[in-house]
RODO-2510 file (C-alpha; in nm, 4 decimals, decimal comma):
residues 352
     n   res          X          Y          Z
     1     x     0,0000     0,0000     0,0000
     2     x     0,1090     0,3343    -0,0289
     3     x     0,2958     0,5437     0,2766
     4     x     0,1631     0,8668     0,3704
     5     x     0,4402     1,1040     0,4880
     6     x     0,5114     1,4621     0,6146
     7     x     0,7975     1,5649     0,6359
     8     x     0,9406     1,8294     0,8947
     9     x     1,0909     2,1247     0,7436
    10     x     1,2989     2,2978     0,9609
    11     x     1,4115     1,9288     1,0398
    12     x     1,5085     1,8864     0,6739
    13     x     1,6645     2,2407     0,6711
    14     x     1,8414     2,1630     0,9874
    15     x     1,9836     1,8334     0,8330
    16     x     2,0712     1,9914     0,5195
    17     x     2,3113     2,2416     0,6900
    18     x     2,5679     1,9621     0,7937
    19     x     2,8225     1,7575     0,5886
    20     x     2,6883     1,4266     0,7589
    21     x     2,3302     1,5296     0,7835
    22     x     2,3537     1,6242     0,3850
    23     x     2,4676     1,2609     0,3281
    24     x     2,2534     1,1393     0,4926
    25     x     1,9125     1,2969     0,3380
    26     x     2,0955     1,2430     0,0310
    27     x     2,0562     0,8364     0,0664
    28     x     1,6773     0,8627     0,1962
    29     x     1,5612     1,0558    -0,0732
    30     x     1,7575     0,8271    -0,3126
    31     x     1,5111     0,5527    -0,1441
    32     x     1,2128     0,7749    -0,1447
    33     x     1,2899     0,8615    -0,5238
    34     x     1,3106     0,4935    -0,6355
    35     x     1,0024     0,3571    -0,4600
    36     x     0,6293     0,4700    -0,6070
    37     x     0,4672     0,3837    -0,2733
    38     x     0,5265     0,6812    -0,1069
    39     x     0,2514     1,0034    -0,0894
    40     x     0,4186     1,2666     0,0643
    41     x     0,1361     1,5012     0,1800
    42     x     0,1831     1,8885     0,1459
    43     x     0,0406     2,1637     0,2682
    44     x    -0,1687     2,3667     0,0469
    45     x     0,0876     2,6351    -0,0704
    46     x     0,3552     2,3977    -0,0637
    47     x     0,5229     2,6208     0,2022
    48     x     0,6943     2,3020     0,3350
    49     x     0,8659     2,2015     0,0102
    50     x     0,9407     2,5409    -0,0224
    51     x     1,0917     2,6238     0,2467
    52     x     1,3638     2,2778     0,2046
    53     x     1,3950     2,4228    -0,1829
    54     x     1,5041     2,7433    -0,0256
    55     x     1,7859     2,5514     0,2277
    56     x     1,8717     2,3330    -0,0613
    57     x     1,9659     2,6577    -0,2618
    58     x     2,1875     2,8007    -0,0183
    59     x     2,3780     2,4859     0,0228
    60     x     2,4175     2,4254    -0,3069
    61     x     2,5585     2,7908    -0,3391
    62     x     2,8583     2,6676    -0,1161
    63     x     3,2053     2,5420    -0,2461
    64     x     3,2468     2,2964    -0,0022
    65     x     2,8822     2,1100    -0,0702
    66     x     2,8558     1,7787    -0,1690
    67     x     2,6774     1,6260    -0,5241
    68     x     2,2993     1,6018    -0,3684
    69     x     2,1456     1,4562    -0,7107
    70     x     1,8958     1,2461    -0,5791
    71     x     1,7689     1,5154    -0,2898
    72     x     1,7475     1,7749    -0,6043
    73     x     1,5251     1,5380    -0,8066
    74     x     1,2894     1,4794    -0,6011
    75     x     1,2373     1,7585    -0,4113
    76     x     1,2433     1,9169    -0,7561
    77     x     0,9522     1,6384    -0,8226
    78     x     0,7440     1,7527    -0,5456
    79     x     0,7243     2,1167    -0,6450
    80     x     0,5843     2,0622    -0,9338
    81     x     0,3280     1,8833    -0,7492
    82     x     0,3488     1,5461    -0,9456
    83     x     0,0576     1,2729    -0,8824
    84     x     0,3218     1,0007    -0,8784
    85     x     0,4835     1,1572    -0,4939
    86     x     0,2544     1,4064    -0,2886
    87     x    -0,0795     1,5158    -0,2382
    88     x    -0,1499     1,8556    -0,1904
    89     x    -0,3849     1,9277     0,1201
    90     x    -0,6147     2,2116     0,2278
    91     x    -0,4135     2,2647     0,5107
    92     x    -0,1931     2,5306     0,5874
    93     x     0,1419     2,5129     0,7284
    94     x     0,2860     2,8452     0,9538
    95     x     0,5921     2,7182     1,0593
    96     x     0,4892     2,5208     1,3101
    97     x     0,4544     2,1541     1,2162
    98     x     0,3304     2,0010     1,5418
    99     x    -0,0204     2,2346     1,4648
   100     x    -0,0054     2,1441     1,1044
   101     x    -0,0077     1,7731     1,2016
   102     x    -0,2855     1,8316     1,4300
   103     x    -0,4521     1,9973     1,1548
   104     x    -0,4292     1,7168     0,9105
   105     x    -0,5445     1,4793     1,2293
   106     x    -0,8590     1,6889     1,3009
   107     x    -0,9644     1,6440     0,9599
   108     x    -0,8309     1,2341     0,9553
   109     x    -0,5868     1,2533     0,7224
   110     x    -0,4091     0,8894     0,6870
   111     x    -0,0628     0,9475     0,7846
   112     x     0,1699     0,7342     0,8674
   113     x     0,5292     0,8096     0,9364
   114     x     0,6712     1,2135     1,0001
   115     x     1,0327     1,2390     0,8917
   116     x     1,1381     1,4525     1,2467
   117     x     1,3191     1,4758     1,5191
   118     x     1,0019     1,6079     1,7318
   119     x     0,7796     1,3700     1,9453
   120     x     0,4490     1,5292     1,7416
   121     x     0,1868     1,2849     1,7961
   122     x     0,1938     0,9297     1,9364
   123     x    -0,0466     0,7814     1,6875
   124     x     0,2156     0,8435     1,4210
   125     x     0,5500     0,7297     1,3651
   126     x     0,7970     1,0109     1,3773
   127     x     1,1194     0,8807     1,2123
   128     x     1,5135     1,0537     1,1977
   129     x     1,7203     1,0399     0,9124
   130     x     1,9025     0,8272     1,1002
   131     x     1,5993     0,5823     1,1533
   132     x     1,5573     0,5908     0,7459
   133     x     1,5835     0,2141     0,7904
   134     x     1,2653     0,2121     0,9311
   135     x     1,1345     0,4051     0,6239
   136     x     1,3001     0,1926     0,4261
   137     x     1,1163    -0,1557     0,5895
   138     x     0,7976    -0,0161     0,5643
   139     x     0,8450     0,0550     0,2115
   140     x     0,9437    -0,3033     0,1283
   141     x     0,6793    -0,4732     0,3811
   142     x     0,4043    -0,2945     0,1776
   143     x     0,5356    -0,3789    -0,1393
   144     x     0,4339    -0,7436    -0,0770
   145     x     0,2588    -1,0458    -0,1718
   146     x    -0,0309    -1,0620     0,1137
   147     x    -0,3033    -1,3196     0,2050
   148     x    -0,6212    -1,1929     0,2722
   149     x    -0,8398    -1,4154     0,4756
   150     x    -1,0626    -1,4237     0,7939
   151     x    -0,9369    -1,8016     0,8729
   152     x    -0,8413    -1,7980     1,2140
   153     x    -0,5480    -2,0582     1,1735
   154     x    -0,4339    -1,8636     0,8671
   155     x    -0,4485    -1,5754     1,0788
   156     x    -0,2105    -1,6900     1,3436
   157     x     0,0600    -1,7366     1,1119
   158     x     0,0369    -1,3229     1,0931
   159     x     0,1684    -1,3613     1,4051
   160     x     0,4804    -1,5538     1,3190
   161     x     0,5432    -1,2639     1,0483
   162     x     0,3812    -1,3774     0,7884
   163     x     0,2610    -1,1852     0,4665
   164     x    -0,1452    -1,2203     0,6065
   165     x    -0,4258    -1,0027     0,7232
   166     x    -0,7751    -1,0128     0,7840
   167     x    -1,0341    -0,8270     0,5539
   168     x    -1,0630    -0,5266     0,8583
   169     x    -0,6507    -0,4633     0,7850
   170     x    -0,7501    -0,5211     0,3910
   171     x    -1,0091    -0,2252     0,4033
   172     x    -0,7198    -0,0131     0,5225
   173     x    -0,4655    -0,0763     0,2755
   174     x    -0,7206    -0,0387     0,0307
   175     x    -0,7661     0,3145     0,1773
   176     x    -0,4028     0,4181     0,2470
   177     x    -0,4130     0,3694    -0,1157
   178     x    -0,6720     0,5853    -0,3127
   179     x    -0,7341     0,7754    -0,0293
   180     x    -0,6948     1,0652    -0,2528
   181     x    -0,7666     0,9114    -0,6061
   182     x    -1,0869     1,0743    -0,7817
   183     x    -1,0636     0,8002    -1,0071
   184     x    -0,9612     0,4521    -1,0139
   185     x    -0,9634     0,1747    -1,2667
   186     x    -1,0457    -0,1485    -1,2248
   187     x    -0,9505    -0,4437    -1,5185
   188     x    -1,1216    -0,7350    -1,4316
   189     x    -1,2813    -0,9969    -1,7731
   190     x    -1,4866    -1,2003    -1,5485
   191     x    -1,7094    -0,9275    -1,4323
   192     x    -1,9213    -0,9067    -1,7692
   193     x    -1,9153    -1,3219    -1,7741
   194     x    -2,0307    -1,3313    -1,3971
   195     x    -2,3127    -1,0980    -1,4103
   196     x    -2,4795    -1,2782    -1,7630
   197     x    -2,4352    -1,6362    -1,7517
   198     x    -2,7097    -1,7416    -1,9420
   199     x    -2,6232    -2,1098    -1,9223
   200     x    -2,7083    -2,0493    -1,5230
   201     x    -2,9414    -1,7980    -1,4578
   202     x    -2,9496    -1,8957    -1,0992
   203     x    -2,5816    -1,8553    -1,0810
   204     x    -2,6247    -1,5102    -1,2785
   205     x    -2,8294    -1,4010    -0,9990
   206     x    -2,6110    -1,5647    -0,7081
   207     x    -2,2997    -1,3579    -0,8748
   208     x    -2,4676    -1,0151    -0,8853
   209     x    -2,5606    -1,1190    -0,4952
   210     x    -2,1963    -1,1043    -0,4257
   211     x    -2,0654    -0,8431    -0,6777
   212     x    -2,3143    -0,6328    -0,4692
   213     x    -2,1464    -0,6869    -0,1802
   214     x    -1,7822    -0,7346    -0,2187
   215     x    -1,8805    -0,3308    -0,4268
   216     x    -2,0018    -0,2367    -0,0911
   217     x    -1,6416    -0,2907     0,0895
   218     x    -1,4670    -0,1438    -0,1988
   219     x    -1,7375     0,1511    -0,1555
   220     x    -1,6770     0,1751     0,2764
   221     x    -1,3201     0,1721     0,1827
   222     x    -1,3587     0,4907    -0,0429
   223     x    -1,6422     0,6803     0,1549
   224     x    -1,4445     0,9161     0,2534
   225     x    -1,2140     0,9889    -0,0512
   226     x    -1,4265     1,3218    -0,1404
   227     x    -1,3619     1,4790     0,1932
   228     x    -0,9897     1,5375     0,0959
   229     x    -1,0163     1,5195    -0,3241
   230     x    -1,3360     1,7194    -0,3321
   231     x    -1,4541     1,5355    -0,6839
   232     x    -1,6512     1,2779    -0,6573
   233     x    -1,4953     0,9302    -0,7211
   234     x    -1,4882     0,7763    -1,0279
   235     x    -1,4482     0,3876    -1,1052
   236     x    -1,4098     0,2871    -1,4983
   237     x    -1,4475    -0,0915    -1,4809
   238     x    -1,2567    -0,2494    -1,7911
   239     x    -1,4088    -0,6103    -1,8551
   240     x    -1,4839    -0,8371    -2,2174
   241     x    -1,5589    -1,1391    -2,3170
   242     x    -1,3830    -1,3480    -2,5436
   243     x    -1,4229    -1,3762    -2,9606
   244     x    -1,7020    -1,6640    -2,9659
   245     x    -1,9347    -1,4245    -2,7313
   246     x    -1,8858    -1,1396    -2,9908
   247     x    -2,1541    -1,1833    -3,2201
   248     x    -2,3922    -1,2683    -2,9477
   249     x    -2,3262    -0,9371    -2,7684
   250     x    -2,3514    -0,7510    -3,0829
   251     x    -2,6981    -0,9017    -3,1716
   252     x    -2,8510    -0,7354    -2,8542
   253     x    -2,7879    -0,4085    -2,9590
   254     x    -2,6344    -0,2596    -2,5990
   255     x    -2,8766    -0,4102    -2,3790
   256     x    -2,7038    -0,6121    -2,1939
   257     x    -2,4556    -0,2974    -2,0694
   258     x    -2,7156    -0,0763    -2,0465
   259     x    -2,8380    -0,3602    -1,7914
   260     x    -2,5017    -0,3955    -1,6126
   261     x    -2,4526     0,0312    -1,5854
   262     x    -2,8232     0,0501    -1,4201
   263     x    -2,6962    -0,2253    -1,1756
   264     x    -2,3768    -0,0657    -1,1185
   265     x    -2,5525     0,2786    -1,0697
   266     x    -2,8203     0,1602    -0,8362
   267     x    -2,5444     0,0358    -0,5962
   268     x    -2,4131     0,3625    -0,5173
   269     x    -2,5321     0,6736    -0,6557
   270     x    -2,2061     0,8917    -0,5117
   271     x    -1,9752     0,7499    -0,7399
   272     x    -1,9457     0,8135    -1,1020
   273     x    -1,8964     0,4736    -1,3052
   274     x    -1,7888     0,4050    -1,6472
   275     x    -1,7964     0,0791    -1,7932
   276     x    -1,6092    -0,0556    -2,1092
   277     x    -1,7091    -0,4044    -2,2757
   278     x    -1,3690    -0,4789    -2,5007
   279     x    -1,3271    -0,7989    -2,7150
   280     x    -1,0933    -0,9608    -2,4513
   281     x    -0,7229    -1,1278    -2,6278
   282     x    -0,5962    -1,4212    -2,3912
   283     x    -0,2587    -1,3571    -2,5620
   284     x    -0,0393    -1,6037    -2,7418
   285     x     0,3025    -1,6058    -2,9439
   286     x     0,0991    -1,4452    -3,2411
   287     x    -0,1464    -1,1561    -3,0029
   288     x    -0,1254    -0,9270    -2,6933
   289     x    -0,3550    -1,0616    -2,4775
   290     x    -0,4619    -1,1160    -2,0766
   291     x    -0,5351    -1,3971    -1,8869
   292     x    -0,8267    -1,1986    -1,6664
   293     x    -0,7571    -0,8493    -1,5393
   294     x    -0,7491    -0,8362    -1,1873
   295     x    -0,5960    -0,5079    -1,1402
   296     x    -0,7644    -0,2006    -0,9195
   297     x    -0,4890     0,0796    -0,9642
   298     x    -0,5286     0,5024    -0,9988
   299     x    -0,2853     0,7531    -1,0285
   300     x    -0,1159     0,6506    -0,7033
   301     x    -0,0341     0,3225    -0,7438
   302     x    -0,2618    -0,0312    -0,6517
   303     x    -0,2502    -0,4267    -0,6735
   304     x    -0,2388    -0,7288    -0,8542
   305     x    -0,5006    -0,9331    -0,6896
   306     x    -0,6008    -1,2717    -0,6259
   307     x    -1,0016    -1,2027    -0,6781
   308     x    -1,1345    -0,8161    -0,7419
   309     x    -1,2862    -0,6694    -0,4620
   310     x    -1,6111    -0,7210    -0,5962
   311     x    -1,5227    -1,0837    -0,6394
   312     x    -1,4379    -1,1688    -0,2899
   313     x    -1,7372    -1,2976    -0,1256
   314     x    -1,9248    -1,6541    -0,1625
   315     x    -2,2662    -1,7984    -0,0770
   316     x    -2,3247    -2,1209     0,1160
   317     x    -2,6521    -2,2532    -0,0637
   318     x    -2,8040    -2,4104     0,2281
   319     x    -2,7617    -2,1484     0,5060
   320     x    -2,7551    -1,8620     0,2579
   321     x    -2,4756    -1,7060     0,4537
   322     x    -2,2774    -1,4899     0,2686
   323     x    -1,8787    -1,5071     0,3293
   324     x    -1,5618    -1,3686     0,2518
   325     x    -1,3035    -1,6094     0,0210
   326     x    -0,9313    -1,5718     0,0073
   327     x    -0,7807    -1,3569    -0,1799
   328     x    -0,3985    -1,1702    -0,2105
   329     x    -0,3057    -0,8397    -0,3287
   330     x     0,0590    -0,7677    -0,4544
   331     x     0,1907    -0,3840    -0,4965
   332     x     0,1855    -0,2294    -0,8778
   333     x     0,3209     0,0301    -0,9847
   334     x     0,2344     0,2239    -1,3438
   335     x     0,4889     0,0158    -1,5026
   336     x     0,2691    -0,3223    -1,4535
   337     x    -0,1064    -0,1610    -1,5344
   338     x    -0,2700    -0,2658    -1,8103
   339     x    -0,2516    -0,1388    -2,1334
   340     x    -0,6524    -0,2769    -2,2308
   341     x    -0,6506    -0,0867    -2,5896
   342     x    -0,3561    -0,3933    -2,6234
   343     x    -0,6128    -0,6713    -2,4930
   344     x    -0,9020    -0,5886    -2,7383
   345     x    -1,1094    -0,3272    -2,9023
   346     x    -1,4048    -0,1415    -2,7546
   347     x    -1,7227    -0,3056    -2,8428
   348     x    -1,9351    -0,0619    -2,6247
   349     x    -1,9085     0,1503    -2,3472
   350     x    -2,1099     0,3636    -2,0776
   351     x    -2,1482     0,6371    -2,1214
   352     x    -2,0682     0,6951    -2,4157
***
């Protein structure tokens, strides 16, 4: 999942003054630079960032300085205000970071590690540059393979340091995430195939069932993305169906994704959806293709998972008890989403 971080000017600027304490923001923002699960939150006129550019200046000015090519870059990145490393807030920052934290607490911001030397708040981590380690782990442990499960002897291998959490810990990832995304996609073939099966129409309605609810934890996850992107959220779900279902799709003239958009829509009417039906390539020697999807990613990063969110849940037939399955989600960055235009042409979409 992605880590939210503040950093501590006057820290920085302290740090930046010395030889050692150069060197060594020099090797954490060489980390920070390489890894694309990292949202460093700002404040909204960037006072922070500009108050380290201003430091970085003055050292750079000096004879004795050392090369700081990595702690140019991205600080350099952040002023520009790129997607790919901060978000900027509506908070503002007057020089005092222990009431901009509070701030950003009051209004519950998801943060999770301060880069300080200050004891700001004790729900959040506040790390030195000599603690960059620490960074550094939590970096790596979120970049992951992870079992999702609500087993309980599953569970108590968590315990032992193992790569599992329940679906509670799942939500939260899921929100430390796209907590400020206004729009994320979702590539997933079997969703079309699940909700028409016309072979079983008692399985067609025993999918939609659980689509409907495993969309209803995706949807508490994201409840409260507006409060800090102020857009609503929008979800384009990318699905198909393979060349022998073509011509059948074809011959009902739309209705069938007019049919799934409705159902999408009545589920929540706070988000915005789009929905694209594409003729879906498996792939082989000769075509680009995919196997099935299973990607949820925005601007900020997301996962490789085991089953979609909306995927997640299953229904014992003779107690009618709905329940979670397994699943696993594994860190992406841009470099692994999907390229669908690659996968198969656009047979409809919604809207249009």
């Amino acid at each position: 999942m992605n880590i939210n971080i503040i950093l501590d000017s006057e820290y920085i600027c302290k740090k930046l003054s010395t030889q050692n304490g150069m060197r060594d923001l020099e090797n954490l923002f060489m980390i920070m630079k390489k890894k694309s699960n990292i949202i460093i939150i700002q404040d909204k006129n960037q006072k922070i960032i500009n108050n380290i550019i201003h430091q970085l200046i003055q050292e750079l000015k000096k004879k004795d300085q050392i090369e700081l090519t990595y702690a140019k870059t991205f600080i350099t990145e952040l002023a520009k205000g790129t997607n790919g490393y901060d978000f900027i807030s509506e908070e503002v920052f007057d020089d005092n970071i222990l009431d901009f934290v509070s701030s950003l607490k009051k209004k519950n911001y998801p943060i999770k590690i301060i880069i300080s030397d200050k004891k700001i708040n004790s729900d959040f981590e506040c790390c030195t540059i000599e603690d960059s380690g620490k960074i550094l782990d939590e970096l790596e442990n979120y970049s992951n393979k992870y079992t999702v499960t609500n087993n309980k002897e599953l569970l108590e291998e968590a315990e032992k340091g193992k790569n599992i959490m329940n679906f509670s810990q799942y939500k939260d990832v899921l929100f430390n995430t796209f907590w400020c995304s206004d729009k994320i996609t979702i590539v997933a073939k079997e969703f079309f195939d699940g909700a028409f099966n016309s072979d079983r129409p008692d399985l067609q309605n025993l999918n939609r069932e659980k689509y409907a609810k495993g969309f209803k934890f995706l949807f508490d996850c994201l409840k409260n993305v507006q409060n800090f992107t102020k857009q609503k959220v929008n979800i384009e779900i990318i699905t198909g169906l393979k060349h022998t279902k073509v011509q059948e799709f074809k011959s009902n003239q739309g209705e069938k994704i007019d049919e799934l958009y409705k159902f999408l829509n009545e589920l929540n009417d706070e988000i915005n959806f789009k929905l694209k039906i594409i003729k879906w390539g498996a792939g082989n020697e000769k075509f680009v293709g995919e196997g099935h999807g299973r990607r949820i990613y925005s601007d900020y990063g997301g996962f490789d998972t085991g089953f979609m969110p909306f995927e997640m849940h299953e229904k014992n037939r003779n107690s009618g008890e709905i329940f979670h399955k397994d699943t696993s989600f594994h860190w992406i960055n841009k470099k692994s989403y999907i390229e669908w235009s690659k996968i198969g042409y656009i047979l409809e979409q919604r809207p249009q």
